[in-house]
BAVORO-231022 format. One record per residue (C-alpha): residue number from 1; residue in three letters; chain; y, x, z. Coordinates in nm, 3 decimals, decimal comma, always signed. Layout:
REM BAVORO-231022
R	nr	rest	kette	py	px	pz
R	NUM	ALA	A	Y	X	Z
...
***
This chain:
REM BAVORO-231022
R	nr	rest	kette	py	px	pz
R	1	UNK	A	+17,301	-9,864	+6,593
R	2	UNK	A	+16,961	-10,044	+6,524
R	3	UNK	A	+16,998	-9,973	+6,190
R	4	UNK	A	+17,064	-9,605	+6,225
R	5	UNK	A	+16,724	-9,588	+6,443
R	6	UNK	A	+16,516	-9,779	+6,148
R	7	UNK	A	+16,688	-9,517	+5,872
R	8	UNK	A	+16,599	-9,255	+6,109
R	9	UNK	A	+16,257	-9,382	+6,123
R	10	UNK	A	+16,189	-9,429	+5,778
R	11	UNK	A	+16,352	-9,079	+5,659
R	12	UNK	A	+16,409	-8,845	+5,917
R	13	UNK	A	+16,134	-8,779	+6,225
R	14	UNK	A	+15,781	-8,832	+6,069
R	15	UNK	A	+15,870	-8,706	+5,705
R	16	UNK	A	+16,054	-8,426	+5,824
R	17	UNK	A	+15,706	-8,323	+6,024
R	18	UNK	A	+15,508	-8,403	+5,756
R	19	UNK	A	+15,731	-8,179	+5,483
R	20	UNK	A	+15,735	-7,919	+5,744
R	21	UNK	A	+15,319	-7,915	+5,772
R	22	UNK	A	+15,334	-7,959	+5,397
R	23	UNK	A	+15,621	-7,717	+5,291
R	24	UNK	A	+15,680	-7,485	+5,562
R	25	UNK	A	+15,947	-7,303	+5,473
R	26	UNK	A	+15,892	-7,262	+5,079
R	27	UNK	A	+16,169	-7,511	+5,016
R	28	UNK	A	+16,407	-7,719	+5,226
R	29	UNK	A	+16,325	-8,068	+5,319
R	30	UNK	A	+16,528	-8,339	+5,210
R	31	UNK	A	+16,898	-8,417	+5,368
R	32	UNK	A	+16,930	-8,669	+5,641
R	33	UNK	A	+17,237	-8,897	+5,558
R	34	UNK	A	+17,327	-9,009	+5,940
R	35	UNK	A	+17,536	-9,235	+5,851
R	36	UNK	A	+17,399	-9,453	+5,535
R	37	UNK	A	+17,318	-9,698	+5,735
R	38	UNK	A	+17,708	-9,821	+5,751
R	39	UNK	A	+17,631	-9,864	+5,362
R	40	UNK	A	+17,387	-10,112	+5,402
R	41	UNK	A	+17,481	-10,466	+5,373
R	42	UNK	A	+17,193	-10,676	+5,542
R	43	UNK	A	+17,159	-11,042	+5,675
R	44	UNK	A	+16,870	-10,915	+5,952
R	45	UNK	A	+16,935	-11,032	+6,266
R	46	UNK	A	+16,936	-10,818	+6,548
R	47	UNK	A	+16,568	-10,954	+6,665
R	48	UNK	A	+16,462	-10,876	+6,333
R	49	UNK	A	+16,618	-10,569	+6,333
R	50	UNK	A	+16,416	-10,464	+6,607
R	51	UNK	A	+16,113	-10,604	+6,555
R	52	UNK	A	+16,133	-10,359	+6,213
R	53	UNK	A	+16,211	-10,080	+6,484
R	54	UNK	A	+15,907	-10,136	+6,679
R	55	UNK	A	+15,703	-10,195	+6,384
R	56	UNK	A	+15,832	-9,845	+6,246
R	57	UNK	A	+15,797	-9,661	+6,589
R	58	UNK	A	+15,391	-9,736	+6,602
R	59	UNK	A	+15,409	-9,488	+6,363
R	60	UNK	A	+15,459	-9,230	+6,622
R	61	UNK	A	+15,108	-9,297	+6,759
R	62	UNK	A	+15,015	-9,094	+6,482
R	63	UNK	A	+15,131	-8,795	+6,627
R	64	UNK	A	+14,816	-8,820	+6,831
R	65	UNK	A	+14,638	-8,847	+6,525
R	66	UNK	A	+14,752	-8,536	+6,357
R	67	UNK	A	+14,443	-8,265	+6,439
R	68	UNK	A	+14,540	-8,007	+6,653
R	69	UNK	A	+14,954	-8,049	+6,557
R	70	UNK	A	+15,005	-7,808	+6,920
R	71	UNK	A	+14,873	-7,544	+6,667
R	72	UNK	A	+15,164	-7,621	+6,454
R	73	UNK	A	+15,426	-7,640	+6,725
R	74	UNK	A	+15,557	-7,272	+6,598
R	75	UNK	A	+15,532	-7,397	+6,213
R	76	UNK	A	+15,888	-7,307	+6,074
R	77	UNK	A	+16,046	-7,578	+5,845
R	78	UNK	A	+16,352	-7,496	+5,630
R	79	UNK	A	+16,627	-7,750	+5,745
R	80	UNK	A	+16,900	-7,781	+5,424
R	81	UNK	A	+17,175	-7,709	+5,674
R	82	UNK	A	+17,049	-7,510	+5,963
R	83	UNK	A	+16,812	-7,264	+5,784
R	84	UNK	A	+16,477	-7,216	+5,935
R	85	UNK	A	+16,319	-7,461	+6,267
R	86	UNK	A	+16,021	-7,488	+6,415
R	87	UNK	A	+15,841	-7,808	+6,490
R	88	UNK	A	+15,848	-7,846	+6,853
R	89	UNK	A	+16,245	-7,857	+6,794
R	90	UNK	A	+16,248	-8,117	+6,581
R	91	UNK	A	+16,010	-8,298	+6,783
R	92	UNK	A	+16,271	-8,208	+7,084
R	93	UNK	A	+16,527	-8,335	+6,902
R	94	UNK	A	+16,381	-8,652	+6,820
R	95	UNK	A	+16,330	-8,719	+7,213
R	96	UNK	A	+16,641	-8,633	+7,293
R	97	UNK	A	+16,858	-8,812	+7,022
R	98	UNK	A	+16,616	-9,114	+7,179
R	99	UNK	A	+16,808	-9,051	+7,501
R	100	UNK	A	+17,136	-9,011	+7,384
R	101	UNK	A	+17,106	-9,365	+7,235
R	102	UNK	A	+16,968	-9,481	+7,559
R	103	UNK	A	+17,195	-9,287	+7,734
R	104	UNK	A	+17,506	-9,482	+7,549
R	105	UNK	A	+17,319	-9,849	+7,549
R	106	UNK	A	+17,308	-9,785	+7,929
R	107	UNK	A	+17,653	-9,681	+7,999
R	108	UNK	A	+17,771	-10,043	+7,804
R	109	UNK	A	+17,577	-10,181	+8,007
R	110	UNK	A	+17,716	-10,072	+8,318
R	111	UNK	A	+18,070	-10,074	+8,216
R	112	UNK	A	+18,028	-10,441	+8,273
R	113	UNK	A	+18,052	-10,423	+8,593
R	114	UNK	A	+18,360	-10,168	+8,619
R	115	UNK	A	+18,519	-10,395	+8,823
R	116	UNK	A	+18,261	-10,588	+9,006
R	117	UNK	A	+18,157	-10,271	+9,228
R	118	UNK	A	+18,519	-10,206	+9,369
R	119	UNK	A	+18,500	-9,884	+9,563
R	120	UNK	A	+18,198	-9,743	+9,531
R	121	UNK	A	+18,312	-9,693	+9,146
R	122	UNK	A	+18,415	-9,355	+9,314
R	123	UNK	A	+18,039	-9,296	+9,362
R	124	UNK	A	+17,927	-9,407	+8,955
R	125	UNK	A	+17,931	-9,118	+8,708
R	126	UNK	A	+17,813	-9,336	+8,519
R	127	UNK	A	+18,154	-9,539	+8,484
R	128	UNK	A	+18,356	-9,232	+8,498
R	129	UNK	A	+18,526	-9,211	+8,160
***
């Protein structure tokens, strides 16, 4: 999964935005391949995995950077599969794929416990299947 967040980082989010300021909708931005990442044959452990992560998410601190990018929020974009999107959905849809990941980290984490909270697994959504 790490590795689907850094390939996500380096070619989906930020250059997306920044084809989408650029481009508008004159041509379609590139395709996202969601799942090269299985491709990639790398020897990275999973601390340097994320340590490439965090190093790529700083580059969301320059969202704060960009002048006055709630002027842009409207800006249409022309996605290669969806037709035309606005910015402020593609910045939605970055938070939100962030949450389903964190979403599915924490129900892992929880499952370990299944059995360790007897009963009151009645009263756990989150280790409803």
């Amino acid at each position: 999964m790490v590795d689907h967040l850094i390939d996500g980082e380096e070619k989906n989010w930020i250059p997306r935005l920044t084809f989408i300021l650029q481009e508008g909708e004159s041509k379609p931005f590139p395709p996202f391949d969601r799942f090269a990442h299985l491709s990639l044959s790398g020897d990275l452990s999973l601390e340097e995995k994320l340590e490439i992560f965090k190093t790529l998410r700083k580059k969301l601190a320059t969202l704060r950077g960009m002048p006055d990018l709630g002027t842009h929020f409207e800006k249409k974009g022309l996605h290669p599969a969806f037709g035309p999107v606005r910015v402020r959905e593609l910045i939605s849809t970055w938070a939100v794929h962030d949450l389903t990941h964190i979403s599915r980290i924490s129900r892992v984490l929880a499952n370990r416990y299944r059995t360790d909270v007897g009963p009151w697994i009645e009263y756990l959504g989150i280790l409803k299947k």
